[in-house]
C-alpha positions as YAML, in Angstrom:
chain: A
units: angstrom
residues:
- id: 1
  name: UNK
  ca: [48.64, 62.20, 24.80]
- id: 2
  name: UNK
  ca: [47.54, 63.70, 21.58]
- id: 3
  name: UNK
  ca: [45.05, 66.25, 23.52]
- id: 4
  name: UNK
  ca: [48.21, 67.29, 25.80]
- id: 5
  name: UNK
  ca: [50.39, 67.84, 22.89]
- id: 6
  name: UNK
  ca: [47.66, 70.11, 21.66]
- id: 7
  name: UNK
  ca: [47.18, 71.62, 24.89]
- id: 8
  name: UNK
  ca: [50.55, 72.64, 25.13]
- id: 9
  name: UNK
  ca: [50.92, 74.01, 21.77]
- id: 10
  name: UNK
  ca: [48.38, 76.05, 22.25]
- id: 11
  name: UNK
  ca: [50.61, 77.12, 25.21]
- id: 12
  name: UNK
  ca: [53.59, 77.72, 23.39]
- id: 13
  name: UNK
  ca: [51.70, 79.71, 20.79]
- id: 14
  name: UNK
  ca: [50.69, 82.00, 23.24]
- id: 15
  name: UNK
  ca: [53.56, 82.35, 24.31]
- id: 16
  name: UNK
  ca: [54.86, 83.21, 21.07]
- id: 17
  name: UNK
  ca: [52.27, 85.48, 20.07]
- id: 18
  name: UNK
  ca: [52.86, 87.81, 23.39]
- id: 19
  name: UNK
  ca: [56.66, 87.54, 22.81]
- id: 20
  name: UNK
  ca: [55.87, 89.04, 19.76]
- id: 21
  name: UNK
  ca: [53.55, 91.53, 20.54]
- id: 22
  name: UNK
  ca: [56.02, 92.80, 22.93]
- id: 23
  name: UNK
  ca: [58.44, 92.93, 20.35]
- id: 24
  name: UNK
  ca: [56.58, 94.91, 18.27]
- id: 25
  name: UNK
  ca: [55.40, 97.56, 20.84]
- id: 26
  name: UNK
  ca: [59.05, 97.55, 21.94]
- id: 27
  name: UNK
  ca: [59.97, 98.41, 18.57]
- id: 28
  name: UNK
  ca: [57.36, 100.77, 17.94]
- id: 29
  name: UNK
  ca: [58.36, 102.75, 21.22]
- id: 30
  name: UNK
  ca: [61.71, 102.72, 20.03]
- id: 31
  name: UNK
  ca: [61.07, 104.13, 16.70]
- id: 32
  name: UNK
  ca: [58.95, 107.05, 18.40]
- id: 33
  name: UNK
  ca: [61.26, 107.62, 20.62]
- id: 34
  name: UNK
  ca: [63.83, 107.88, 18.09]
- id: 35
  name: UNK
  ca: [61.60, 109.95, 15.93]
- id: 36
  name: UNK
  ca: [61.06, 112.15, 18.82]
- id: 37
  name: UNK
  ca: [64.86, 112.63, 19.91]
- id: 38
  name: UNK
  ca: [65.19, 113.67, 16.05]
- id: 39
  name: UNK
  ca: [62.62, 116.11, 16.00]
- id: 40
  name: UNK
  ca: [64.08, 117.53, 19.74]
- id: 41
  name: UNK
  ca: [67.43, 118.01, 18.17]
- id: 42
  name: UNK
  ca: [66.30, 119.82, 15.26]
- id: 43
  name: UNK
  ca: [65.13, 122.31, 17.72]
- id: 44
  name: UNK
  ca: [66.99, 125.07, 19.19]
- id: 45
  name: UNK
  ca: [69.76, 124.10, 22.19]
- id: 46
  name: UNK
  ca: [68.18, 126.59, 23.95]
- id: 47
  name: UNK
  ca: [65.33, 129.38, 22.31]
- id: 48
  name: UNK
  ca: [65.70, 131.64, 24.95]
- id: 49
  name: UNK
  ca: [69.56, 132.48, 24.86]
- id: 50
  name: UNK
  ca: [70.78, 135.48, 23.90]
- id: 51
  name: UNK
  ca: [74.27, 135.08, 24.14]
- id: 52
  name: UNK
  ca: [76.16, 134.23, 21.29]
- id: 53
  name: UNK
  ca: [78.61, 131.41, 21.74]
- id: 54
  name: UNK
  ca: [82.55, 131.50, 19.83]
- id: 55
  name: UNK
  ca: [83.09, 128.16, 17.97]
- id: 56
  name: UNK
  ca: [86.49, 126.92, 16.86]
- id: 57
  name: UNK
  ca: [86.05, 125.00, 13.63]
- id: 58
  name: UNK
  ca: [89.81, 123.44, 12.92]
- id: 59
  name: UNK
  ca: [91.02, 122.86, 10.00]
- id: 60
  name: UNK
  ca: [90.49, 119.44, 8.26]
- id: 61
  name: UNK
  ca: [87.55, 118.78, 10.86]
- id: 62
  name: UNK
  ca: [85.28, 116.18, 9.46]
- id: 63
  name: UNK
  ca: [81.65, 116.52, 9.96]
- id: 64
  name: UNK
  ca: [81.21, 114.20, 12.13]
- id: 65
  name: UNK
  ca: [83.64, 116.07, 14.44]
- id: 66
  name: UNK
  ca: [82.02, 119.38, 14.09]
- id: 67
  name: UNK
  ca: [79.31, 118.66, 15.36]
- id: 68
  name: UNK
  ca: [81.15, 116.62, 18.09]
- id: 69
  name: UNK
  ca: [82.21, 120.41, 19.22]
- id: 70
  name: UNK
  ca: [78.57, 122.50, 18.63]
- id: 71
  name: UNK
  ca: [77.47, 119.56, 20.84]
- id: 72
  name: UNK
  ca: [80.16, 119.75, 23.38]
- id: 73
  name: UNK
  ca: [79.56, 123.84, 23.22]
- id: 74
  name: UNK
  ca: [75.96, 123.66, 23.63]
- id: 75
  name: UNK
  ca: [75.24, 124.99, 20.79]
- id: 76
  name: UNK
  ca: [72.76, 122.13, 18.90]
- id: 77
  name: UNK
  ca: [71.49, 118.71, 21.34]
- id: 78
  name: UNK
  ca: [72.87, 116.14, 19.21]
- id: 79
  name: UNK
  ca: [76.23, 115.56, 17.31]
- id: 80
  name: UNK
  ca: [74.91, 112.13, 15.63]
- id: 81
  name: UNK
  ca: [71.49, 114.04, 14.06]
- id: 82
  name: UNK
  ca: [73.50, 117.17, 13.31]
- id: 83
  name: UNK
  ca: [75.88, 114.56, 10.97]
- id: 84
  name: UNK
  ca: [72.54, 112.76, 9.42]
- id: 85
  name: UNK
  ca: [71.06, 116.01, 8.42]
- id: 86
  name: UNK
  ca: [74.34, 117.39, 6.66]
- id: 87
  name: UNK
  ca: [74.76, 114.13, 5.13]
- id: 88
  name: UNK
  ca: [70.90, 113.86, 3.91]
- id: 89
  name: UNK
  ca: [70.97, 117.58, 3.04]
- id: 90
  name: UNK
  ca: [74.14, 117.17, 0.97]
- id: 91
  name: UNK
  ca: [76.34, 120.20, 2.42]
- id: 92
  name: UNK
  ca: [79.93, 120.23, 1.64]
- id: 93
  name: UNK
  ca: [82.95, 120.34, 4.17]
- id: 94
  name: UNK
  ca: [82.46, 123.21, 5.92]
- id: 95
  name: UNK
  ca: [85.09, 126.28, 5.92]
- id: 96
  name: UNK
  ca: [87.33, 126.05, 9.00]
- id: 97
  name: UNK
  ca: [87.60, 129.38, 11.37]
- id: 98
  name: UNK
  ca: [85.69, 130.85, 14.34]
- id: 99
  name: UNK
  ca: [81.84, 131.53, 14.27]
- id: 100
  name: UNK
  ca: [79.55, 133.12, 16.57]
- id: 101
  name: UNK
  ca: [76.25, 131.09, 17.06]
- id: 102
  name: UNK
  ca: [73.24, 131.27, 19.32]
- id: 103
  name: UNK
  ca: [72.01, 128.34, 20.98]
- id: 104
  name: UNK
  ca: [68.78, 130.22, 19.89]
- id: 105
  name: UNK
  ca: [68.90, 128.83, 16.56]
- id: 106
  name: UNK
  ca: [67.48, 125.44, 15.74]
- id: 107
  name: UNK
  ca: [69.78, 123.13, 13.47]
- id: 108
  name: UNK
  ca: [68.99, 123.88, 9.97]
- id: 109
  name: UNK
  ca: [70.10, 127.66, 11.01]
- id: 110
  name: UNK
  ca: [73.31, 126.20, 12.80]
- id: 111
  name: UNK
  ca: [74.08, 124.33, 9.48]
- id: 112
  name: UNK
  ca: [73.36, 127.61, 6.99]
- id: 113
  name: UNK
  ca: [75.54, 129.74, 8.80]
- id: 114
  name: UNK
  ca: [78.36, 127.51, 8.94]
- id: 115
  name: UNK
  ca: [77.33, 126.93, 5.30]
- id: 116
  name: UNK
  ca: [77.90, 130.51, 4.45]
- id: 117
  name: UNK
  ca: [81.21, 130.79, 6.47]
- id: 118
  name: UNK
  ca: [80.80, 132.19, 10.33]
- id: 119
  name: UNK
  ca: [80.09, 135.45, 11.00]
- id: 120
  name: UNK
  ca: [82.92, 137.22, 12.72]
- id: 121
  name: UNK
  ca: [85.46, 138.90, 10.90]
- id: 122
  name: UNK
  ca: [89.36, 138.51, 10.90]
- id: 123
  name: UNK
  ca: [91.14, 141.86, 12.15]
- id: 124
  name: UNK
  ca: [94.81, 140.50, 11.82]
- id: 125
  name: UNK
  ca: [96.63, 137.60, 10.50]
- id: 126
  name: UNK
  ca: [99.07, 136.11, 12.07]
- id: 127
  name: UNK
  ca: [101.78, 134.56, 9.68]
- id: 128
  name: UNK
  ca: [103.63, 131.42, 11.17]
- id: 129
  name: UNK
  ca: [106.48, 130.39, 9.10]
- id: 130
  name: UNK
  ca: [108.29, 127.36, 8.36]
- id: 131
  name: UNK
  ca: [110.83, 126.63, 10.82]
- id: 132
  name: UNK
  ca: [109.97, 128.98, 13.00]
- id: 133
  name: UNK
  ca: [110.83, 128.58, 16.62]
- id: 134
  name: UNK
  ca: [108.17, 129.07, 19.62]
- id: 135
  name: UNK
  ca: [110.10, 132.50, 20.47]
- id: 136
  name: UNK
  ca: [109.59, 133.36, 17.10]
- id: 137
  name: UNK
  ca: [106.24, 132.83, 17.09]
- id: 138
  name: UNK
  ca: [105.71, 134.93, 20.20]
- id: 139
  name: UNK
  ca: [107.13, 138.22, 18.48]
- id: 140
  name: UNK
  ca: [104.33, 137.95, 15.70]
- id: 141
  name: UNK
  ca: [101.97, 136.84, 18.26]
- id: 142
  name: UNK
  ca: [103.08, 140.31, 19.93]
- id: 143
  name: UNK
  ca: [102.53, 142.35, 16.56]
- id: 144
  name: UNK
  ca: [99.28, 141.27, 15.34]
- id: 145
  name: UNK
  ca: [97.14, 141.08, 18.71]
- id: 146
  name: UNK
  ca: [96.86, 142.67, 21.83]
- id: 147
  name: UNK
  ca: [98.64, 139.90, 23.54]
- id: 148
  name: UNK
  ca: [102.66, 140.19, 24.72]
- id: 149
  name: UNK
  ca: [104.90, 137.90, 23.65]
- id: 150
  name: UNK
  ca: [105.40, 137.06, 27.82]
- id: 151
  name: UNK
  ca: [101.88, 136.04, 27.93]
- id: 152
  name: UNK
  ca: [102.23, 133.44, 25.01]
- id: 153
  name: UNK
  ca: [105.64, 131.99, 26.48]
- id: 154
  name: UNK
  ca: [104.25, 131.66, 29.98]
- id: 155
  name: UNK
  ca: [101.54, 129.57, 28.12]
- id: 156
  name: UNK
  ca: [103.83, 127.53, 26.23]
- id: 157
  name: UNK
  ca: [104.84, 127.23, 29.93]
- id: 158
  name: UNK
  ca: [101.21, 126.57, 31.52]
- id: 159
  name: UNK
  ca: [101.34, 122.83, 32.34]
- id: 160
  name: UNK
  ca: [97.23, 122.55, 33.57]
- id: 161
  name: UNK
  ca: [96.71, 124.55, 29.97]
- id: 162
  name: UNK
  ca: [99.54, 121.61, 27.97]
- id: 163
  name: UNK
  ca: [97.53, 118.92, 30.03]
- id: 164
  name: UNK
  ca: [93.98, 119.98, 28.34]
- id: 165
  name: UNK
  ca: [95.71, 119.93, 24.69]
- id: 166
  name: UNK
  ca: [97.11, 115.99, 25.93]
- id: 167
  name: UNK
  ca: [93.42, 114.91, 27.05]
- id: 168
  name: UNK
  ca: [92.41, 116.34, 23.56]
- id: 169
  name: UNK
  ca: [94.86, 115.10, 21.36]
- id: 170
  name: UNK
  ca: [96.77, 112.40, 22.68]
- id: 171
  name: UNK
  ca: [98.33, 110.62, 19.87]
- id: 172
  name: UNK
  ca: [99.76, 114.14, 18.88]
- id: 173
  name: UNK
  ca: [101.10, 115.35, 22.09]
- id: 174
  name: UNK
  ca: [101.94, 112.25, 24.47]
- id: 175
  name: UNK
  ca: [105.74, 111.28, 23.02]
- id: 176
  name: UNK
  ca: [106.40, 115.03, 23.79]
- id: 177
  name: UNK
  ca: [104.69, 115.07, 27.64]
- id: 178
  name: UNK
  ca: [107.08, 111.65, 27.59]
- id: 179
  name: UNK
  ca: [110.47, 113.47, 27.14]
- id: 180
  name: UNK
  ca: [112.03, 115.71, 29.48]
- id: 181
  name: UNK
  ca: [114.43, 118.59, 29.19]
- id: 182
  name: UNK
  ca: [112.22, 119.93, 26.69]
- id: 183
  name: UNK
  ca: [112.28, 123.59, 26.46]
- id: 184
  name: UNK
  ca: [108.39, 124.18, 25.25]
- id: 185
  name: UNK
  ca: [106.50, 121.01, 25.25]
- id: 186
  name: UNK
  ca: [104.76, 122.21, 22.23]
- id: 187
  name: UNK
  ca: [107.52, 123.56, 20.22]
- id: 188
  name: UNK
  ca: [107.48, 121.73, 16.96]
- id: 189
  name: UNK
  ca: [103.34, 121.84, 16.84]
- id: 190
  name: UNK
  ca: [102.65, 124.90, 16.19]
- id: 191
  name: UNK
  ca: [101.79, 124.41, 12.38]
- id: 192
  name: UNK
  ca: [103.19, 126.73, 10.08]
- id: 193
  name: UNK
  ca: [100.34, 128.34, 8.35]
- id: 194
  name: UNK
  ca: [98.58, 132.02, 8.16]
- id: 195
  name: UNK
  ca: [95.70, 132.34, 11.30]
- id: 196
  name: UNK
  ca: [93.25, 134.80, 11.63]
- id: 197
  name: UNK
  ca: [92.57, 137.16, 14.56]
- id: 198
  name: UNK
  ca: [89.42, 138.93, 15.33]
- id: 199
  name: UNK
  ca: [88.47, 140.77, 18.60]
- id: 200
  name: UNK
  ca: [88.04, 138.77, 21.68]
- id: 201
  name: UNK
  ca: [90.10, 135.65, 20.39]
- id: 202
  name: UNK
  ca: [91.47, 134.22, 23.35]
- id: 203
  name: UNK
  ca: [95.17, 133.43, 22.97]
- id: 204
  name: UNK
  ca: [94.08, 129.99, 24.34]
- id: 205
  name: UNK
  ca: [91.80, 128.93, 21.19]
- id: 206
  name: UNK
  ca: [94.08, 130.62, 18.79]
- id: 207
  name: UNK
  ca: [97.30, 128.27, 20.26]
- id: 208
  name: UNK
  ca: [94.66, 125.31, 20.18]
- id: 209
  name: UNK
  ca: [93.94, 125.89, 16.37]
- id: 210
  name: UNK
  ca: [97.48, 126.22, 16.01]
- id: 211
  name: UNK
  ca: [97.83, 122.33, 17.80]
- id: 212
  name: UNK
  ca: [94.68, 121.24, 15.56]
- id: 213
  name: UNK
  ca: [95.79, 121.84, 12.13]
- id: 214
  name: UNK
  ca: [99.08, 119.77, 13.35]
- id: 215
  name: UNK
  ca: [96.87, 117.11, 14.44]
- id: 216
  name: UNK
  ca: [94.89, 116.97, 11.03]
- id: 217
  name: UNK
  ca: [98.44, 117.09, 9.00]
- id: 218
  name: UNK
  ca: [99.97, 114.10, 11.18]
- id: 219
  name: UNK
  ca: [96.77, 112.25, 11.82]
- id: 220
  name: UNK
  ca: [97.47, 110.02, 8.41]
- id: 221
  name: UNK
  ca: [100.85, 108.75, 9.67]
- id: 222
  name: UNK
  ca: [99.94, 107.77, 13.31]
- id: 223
  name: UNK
  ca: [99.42, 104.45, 12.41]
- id: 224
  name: UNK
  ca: [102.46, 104.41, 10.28]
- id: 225
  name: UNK
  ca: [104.98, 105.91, 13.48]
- id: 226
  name: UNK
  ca: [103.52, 102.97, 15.59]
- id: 227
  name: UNK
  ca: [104.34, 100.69, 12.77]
- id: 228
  name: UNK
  ca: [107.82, 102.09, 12.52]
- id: 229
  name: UNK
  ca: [108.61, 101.63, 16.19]
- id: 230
  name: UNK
  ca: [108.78, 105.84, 15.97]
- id: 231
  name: UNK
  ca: [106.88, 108.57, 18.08]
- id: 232
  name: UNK
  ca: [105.32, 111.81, 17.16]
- id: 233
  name: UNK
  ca: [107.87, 113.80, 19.22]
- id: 234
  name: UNK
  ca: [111.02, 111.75, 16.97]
- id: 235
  name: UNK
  ca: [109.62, 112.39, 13.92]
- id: 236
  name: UNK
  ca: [108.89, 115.91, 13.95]
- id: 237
  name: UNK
  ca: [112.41, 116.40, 15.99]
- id: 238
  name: UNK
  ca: [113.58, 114.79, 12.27]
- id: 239
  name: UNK
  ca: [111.09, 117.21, 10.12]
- id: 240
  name: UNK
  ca: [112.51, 120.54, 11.82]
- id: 241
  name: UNK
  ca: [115.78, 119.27, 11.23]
- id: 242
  name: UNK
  ca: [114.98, 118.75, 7.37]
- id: 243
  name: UNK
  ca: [112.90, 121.78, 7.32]
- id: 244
  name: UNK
  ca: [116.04, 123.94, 7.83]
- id: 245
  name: UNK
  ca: [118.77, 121.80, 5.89]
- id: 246
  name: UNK
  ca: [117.10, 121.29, 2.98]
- id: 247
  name: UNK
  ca: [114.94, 123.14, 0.19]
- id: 248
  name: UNK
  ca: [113.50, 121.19, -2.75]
- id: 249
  name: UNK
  ca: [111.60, 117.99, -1.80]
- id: 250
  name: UNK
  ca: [113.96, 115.86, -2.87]
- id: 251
  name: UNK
  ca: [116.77, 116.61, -0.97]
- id: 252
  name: UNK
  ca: [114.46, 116.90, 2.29]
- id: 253
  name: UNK
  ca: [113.38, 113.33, 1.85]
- id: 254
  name: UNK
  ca: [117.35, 112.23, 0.95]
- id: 255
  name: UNK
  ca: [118.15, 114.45, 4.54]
- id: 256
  name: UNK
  ca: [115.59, 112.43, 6.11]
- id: 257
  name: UNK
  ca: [117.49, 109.71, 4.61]
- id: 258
  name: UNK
  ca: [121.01, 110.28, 6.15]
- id: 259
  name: UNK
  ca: [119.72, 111.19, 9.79]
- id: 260
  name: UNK
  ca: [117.88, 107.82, 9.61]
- id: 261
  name: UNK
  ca: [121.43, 106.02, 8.76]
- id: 262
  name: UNK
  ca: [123.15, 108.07, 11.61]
- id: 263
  name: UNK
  ca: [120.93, 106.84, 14.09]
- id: 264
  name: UNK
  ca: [120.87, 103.48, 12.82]
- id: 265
  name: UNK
  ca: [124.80, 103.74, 13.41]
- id: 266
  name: UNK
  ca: [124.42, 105.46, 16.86]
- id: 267
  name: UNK
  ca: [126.09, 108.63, 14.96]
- id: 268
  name: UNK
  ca: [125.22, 111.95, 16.22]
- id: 269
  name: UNK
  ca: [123.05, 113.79, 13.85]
- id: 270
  name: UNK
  ca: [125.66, 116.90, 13.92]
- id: 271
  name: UNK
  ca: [123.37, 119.45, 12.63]
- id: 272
  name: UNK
  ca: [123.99, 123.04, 13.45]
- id: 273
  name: UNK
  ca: [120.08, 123.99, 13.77]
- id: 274
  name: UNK
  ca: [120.53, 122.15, 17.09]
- id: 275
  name: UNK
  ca: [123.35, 123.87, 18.47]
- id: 276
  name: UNK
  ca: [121.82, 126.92, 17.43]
- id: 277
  name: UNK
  ca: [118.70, 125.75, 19.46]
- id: 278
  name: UNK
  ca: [120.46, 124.98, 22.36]
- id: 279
  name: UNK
  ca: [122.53, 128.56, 22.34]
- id: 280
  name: UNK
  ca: [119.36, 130.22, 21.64]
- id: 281
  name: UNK
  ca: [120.88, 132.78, 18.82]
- id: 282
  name: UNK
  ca: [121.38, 132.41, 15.30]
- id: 283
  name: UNK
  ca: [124.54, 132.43, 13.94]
- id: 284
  name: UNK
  ca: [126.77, 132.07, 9.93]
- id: 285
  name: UNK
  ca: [129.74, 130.37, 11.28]
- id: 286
  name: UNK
  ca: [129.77, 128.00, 14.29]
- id: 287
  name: UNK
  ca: [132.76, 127.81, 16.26]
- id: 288
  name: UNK
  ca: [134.63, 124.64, 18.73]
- id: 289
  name: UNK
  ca: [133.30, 126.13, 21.57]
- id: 290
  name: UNK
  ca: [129.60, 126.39, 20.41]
- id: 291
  name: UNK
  ca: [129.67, 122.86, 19.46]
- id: 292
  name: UNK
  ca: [130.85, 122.00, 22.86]
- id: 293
  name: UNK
  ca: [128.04, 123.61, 24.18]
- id: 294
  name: UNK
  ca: [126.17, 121.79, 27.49]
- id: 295
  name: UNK
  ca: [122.69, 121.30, 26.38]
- id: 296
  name: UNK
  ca: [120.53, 118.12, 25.69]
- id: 297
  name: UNK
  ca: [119.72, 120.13, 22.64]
- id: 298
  name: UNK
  ca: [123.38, 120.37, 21.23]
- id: 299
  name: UNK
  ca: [122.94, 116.84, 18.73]
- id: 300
  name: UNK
  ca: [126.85, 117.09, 18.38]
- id: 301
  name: UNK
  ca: [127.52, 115.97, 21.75]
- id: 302
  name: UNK
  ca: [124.42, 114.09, 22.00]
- id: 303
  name: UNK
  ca: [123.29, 111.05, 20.19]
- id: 304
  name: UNK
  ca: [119.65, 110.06, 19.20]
- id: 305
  name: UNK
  ca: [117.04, 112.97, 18.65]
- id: 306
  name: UNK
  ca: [117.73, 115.03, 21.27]
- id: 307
  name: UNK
  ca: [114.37, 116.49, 23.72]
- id: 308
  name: UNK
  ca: [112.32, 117.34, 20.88]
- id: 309
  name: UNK
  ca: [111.41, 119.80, 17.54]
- id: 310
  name: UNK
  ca: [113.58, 122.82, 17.19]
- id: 311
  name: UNK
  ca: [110.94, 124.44, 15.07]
- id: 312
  name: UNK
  ca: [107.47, 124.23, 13.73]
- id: 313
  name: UNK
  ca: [108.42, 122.09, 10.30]
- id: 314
  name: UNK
  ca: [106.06, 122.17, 7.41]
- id: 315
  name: UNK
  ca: [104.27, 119.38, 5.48]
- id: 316
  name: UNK
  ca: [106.55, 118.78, 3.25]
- id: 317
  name: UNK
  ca: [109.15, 118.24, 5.81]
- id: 318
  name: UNK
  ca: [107.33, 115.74, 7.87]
- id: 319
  name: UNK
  ca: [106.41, 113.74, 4.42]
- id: 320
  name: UNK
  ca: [110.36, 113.59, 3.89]
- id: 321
  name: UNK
  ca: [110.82, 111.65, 7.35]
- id: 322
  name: UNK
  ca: [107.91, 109.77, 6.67]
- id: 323
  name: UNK
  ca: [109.43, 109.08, 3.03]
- id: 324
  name: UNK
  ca: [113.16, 108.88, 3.47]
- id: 325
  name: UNK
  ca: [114.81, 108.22, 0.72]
- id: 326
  name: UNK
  ca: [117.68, 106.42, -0.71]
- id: 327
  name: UNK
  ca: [118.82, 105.04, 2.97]
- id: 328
  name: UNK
  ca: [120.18, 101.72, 0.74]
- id: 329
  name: UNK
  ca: [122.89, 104.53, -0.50]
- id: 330
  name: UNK
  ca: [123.77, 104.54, 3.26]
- id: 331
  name: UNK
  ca: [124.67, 107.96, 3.11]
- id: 332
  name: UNK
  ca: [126.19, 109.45, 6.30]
- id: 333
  name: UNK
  ca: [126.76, 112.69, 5.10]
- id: 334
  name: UNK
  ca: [125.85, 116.12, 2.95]
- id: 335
  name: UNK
  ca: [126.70, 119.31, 2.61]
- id: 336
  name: UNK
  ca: [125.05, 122.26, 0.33]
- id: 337
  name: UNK
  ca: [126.73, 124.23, -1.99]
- id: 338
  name: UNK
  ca: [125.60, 127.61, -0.57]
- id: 339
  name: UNK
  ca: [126.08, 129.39, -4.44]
- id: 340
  name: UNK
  ca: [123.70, 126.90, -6.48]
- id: 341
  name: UNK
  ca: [122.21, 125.03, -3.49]
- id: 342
  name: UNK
  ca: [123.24, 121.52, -4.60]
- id: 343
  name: UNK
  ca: [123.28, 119.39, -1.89]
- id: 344
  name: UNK
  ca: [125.67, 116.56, -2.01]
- id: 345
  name: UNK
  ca: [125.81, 112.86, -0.21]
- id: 346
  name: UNK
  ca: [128.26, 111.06, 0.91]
- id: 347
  name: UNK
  ca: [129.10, 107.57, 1.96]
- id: 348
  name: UNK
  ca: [132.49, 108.33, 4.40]
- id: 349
  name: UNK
  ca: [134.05, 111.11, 5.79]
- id: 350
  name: UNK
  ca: [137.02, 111.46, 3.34]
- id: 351
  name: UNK
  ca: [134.22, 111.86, 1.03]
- id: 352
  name: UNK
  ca: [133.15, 114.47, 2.60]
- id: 353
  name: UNK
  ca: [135.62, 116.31, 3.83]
- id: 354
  name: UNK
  ca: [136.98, 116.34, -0.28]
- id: 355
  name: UNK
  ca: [133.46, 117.39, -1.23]
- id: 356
  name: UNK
  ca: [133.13, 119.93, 1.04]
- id: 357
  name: UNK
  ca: [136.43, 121.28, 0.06]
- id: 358
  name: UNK
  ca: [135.86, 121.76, -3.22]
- id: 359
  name: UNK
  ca: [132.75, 123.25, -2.32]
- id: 360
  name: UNK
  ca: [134.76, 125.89, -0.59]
- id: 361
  name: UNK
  ca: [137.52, 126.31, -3.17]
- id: 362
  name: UNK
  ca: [134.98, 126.47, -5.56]
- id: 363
  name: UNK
  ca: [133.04, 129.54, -4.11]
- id: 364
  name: UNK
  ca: [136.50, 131.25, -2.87]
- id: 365
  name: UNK
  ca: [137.28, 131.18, -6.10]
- id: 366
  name: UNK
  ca: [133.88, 132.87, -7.75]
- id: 367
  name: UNK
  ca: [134.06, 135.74, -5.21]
...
């Protein structure tokens, strides 16, 4: 018995010994194999192009994500080693904008020229303000590149060209493929900020950096507007609302406040900017019969957001509605006093209506 217990230890060390061998060669293979894909993505993409290739850094893009996109370009083999070398070479954030790079160039060249900030040059800039509408945005389009404000509304209107932005960003952009009656899907995300056009831009990747730099402003409160029971689409509905009623940060987030109370008493939100939407013209003085207006848009009529944004709000405007403030007031009302830009609350509409006018007697008077 003792011999066969030897025997078969013997056995079982074998055994042992080849599973580990194995293990080992496995492991060696695996670490020159590794060692080899590292070495191969170091290497030029391709060292016999010629042909330069545009790259759209967006803002706010982390490093892993850039090199998500040179991969996805063909511009460098590997995403994953282009993040290890930044990391182990101890580069900074890189500048956001458009580069031209060769597929010629091996990594560490990739890296140095986004390093030193692209190569192509800005011709125009195109200034997109706060609160300003789609339409809007299409007459500066218009003025600063060779593009007509037609072709940038028939691509707020290109559904295949919407669908590609969805795939790409779909926290940001499904709420708003969700509602219909919209008039432009993306009004509303189209961040407000000062773009740069140089020859060639398509007006395709200058819309999608437009899209991106909303996606890296509302990226921090996605998990919050799923906690909240919100969506994208309601809460920057709320933010271009507040982007045109209010100006200091305060009274934006105490705005954000009273819409908040009016839904949460199935009031209509009442604010002009939406009529004004819906009638497509700006106007001083709204009348009864504007009001009245038939339109999804027209929040007078209608109760609850409405379709969507009426303008591209800024980040201080979203913060508000993510940072409403003194809702325990339950403040139903405000209205500005248009000579010192006071904004007063309201609990009730005899409130109100004796606020407002003494608001009105008050600058009657001073004229």
């Amino acid at each position: 018995m003792a011999e066969d217990r030897i025997a078969e230890k013997k056995i079982v060390d074998r055994i042992v010994y080849w599973i580990a061998g194995i293990l080992v060669v496995l492991i060696i293979l695996v670490i020159l194999v590794g060692m080899q894909y590292f070495h191969s993505s170091l290497q030029p993409y391709d060292k016999n192009a010629t042909k330069p290739v545009e790259v759209s850094i967006p803002v706010g893009a982390s490093n892993k994500e850039i090199g998500a996109i040179l991969q996805k370009d063909k511009v460098i083999k590997s995403g994953t080693v282009f993040s290890y070398y930044v990391k182990t070479h101890n580069y900074a954030s890189f500048q956001a904008g458009y580069y031209s790079l060769k597929p010629s160039l091996s990594l560490a060249q990739v890296t140095k020229k986004l390093s030193d900030g692209g190569e192509m040059s800005s011709k125009y800039h195109i200034l997109v303000r706060e609160g300003t509408t789609i339409d809007q945005i299409g007459d500066q389009i218009a003025k600063a590149t060779p593009y007509s404000k037609k072709e940038f509304l028939a691509l707020m209107k290109n559904q295949a060209y919407i669908q590609t932005l969805v795939k790409k960003y779909p926290q940001l952009l499904t709420s708003s493929m969700a509602n219909k009656d919209v008039r432009y899907h993306l009004e509303g995300y189209l961040f407000p900020a000062t773009y740069n056009y140089y020859e060639g831009l398509t007006l395709k990747t200058l819309v999608n950096s437009m899209v991106a730099k909303t996606n890296t402003v509302m990226k921090p409160y996605y998990s919050q507007i799923k906690a909240q029971n919100l969506t994208v689409q309601k809460v920057l509905t709320l933010a271009s609302l507040v982007e045109r009623e209010g100006v200091t940060s305060a009274d934006r987030k105490k705005i954000a406040g009273v819409f908040f109370n009016r839904i949460d008493t199935k009031m209509p939100l009442q604010s002009d900017i939406s009529v004004m939407y819906a009638l497509n013209t700006h106007k001083k003085h709204l009348y009864n019969k504007d009001t009245a207006v038939k339109s999804p848009y027209n929040l007078y009529k209608n109760k609850g957001y409405g379709p969507g944004p009426f303008n591209s709000p800024s980040a201080s405007s979203i913060y508000a509605v993510m940072h409403p403030a003194d809702r325990e007031q339950n403040y139903l009302y405000f209205v500005a006093n248009l000579k010192t830009g006071k904004v007063y609350y309201s609990q009730t509409f005899e409130q109100h209506t004796t606020t407002n006018s003494g608001i009105q007697t008050k600058n009657k008077d001073t004229n």
